[in-house]
C-alpha positions as CSV (number, residue, x, y, z in Angstrom):
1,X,127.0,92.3,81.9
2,X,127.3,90.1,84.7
3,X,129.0,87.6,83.1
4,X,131.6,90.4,83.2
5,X,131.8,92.4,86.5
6,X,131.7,90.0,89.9
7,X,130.0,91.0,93.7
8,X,131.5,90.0,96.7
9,X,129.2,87.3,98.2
10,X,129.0,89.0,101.5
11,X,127.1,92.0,102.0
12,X,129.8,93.6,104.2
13,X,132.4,95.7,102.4
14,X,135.6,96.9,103.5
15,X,134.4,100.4,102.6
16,X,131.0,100.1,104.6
17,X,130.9,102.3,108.2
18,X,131.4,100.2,111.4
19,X,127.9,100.0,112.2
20,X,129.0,100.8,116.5
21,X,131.0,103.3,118.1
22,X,132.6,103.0,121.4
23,X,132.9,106.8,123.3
24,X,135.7,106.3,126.3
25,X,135.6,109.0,128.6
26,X,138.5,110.7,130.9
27,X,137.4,110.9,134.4
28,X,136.8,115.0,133.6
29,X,134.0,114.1,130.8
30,X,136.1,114.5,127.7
31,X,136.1,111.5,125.1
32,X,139.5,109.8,126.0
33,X,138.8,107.8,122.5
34,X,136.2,106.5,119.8
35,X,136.7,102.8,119.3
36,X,135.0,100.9,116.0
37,X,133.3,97.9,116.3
38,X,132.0,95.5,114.4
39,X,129.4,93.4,116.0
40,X,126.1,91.2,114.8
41,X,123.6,92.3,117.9
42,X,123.8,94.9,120.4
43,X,124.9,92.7,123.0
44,X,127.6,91.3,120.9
45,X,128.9,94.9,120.5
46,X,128.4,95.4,124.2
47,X,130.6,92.8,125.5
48,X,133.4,93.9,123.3
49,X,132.8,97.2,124.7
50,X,133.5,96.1,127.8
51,X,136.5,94.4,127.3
52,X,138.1,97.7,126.1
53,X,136.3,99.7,128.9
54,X,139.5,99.3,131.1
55,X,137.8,100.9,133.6
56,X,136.8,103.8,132.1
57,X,133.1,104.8,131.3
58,X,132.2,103.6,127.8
59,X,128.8,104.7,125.8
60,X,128.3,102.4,122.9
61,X,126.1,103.9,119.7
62,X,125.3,102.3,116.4
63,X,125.1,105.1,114.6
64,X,122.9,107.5,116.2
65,X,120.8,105.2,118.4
66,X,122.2,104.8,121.6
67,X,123.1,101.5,123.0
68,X,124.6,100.7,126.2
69,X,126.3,102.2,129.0
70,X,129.2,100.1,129.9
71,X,132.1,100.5,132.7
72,X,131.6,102.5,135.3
73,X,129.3,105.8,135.5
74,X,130.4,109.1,137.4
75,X,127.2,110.6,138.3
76,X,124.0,109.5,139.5
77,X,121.6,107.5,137.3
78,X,117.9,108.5,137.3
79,X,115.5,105.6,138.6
80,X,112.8,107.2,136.9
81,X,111.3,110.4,135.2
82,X,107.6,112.3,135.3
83,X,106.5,115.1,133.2
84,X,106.0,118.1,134.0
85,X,103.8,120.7,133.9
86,X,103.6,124.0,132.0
87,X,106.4,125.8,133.9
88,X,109.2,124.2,135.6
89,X,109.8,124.3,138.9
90,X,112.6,123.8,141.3
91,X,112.8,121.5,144.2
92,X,114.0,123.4,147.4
């Protein structure tokens, strides 16, 4: 039988999903656009996110493991995080 049917030598069809997304986001938090990419390593896929950044704030995912940040970010980033106890409570 394999005399008969032929494989593409490389792994990568044209049907396969791009394995990164690019999120663009409108200055009011909406997604502006979702952008495909098709990169070998994270950073790869990071730098072409940034080219098509334009200015706006980019998240890049592969899949549904999150990648990179890229362009600019509207709000404040935390610089770290602590757990907390049972209940929650509220800084004054």
């Amino acid at each position: 039988m394999a005399d008969v049917v032929s494989f593409p030598a490389d792994r990568r069809s044209s049907c396969t999903i791009s394995p990164y997304r690019a999120y663009r986001f409108a200055p009011d938090g909406s997604v502006r656009s979702t952008i495909l990419i098709e990169a070998d390593t994270d950073a790869e896929a990071a730098e072409r996110a940034l080219h098509l950044s334009d200015g706006d704030r980019v998240e890049l995912w592969s899949r549904a493991r999150f990648v990179a940040h890229v362009g600019p970010l509207d709000g404040p980033v935390a610089s770290s995080i602590r757990l907390l106890e049972d209940e929650p409570t509220m800084d004054p």
